[in-house]
N, C-alpha and C positions, 0 to 999 in steps of 0.2 A: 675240653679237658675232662680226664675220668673221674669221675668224686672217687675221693679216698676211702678205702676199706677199712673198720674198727679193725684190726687184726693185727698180731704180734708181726713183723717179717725180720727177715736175718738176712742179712750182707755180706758174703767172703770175696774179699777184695784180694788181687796180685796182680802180678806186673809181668810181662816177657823180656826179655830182650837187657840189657846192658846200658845204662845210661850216658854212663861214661865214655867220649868219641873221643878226650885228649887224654894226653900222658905229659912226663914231665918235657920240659922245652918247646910245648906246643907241638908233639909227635900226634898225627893227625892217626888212631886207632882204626878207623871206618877204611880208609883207604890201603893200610896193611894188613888187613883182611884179618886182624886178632879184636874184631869188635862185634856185635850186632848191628847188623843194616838197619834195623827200626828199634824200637821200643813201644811197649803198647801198656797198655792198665785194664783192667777188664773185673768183673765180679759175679758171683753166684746168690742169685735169689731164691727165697725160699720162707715156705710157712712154715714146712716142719722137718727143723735138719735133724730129730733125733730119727725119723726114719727112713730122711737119704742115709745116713752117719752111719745106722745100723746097718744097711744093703751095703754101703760101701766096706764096711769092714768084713760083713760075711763074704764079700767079693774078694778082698785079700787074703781071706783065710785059706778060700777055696783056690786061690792061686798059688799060693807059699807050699801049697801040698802037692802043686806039679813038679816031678821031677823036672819036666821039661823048660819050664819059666824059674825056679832058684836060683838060676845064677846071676838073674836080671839086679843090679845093686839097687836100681829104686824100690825095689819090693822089701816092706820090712811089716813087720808084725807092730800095732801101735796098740795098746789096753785103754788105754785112754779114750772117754768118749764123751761128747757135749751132750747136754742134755737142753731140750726146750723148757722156759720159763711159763707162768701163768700172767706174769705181769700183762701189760699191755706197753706198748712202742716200738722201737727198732734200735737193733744189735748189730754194730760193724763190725767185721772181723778180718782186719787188715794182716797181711803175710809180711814177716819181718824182715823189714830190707836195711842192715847195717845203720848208719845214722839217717838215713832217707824216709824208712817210715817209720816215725815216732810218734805219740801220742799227742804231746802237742800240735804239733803241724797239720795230723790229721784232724784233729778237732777244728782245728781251725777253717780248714778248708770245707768240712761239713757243713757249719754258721754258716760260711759265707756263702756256699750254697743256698741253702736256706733260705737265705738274705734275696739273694736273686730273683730265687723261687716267689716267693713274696710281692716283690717289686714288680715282676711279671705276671702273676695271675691273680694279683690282690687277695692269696688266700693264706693265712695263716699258718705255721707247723704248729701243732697240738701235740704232735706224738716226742714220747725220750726219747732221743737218742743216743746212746753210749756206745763208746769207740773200745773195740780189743787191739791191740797189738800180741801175735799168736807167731809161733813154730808153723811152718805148713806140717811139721811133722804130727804134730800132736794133733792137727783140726783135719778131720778125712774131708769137710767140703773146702778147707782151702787147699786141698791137691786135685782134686774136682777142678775147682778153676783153671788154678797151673797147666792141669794135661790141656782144658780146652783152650788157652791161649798162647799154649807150644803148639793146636793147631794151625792156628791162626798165624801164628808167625813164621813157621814152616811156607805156608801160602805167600808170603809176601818176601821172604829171604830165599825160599827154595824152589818157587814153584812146584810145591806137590802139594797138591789139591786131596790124596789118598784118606787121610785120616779127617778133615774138615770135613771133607762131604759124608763123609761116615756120621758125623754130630750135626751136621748144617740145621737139619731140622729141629736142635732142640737149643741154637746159638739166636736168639731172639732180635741180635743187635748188634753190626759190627760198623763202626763211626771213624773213616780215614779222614782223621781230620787237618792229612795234609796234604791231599790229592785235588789243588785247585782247580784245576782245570777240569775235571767232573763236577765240579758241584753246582747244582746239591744232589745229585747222583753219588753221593760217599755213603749212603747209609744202606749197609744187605742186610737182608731179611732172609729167613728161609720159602719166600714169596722170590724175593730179589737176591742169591747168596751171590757168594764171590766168585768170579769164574777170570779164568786166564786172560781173556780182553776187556774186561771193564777195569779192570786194578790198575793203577799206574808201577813197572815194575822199577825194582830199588838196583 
């Protein structure tokens, strides 16, 4: 195991895909094809999001000024911008999913992490951690995340590899944690990324 780094890092969590696979009377959503085949969780790391935050907004700026991309609706102009702390710990920044992700629950799930952590490598957490629940609109790294885990699910709903492999080398981790019969062959790396015969398709 890596020993830990003194150093502030920030967390932007989000989610792909639809959780919801029933409707009312038990209408099975996944098999009428008005659902998401998977769902996934995924998140962006980082020591200093005030100058991804900054690149990414100059990138939007620079885009809203193509005549040719305006009409695209995800593009919008946001003034808002996070800025990095001096404290020392770690900042979650969970994307706001309806009553699913809430402060609570995520707290919770963080401890008990923790807890695990702990239990497994006999080492203690030292660092804060404080949980946000955010807008993707407002946080440019948690649409960061979003585009990279519409890659990733594009690969497993659609087989189109196009935009994944365009990011593969900066996707550190992707964990099909329901592909039994590979494992422990579930974990791509940009050493190992995803490719159209190792994946189990949906």
């Amino acid at each position: 195991m890596q020993e830990a780094e003194d150093v502030k890092a920030y967390y932007y969590f989000d989610e792909a895909g639809d959780p919801q696979i029933l409707a009312r009377k038990g209408v099975n959503l996944v098999e009428r094809g008005v659902s998401s085949k998977v769902f996934m969780a995924g998140y962006l790391e980082t020591k200093n999001p005030s100058e991804i935050s900054k690149a990414l907004v100059q990138l939007r700026e620079e885009i809203s000024k193509d005549e040719y991309l305006t009409g695209i609706p995800s593009i919008k102009k946001t003034k808002r911008m996070f800025h990095a702390n001096v404290d020392s710990g770690i900042d979650c920044y969970f994307s706001a999913m309806g009553s699913t992700v809430r402060q609570d629950n995520m707290e919770a799930a963080i401890q008990n992490a923790v807890v695990v952590f702990q239990n497994k490598w006999q080492k203690k957490n030292v660092s804060n951690i404080r949980v946000f629940i955010q807008q993707s609109s407002e946080i440019p790294l948690l649409q960061a995340a979003d585009y990279v885990l519409w890659t990733i699910q594009r690969v497993y709903e659609r087989h189109d590899f196009r935009y994944y492999n365009y990011l593969k080398d900066k996707i550190k981790l992707v964990h099909d944690i329901f592909d039994f019969d590979k494992y422990p062959r579930t974990y791509y790396t940009p050493v190992f990324p995803l490719e159209a015969e190792k994946i189990d398709p949906v």
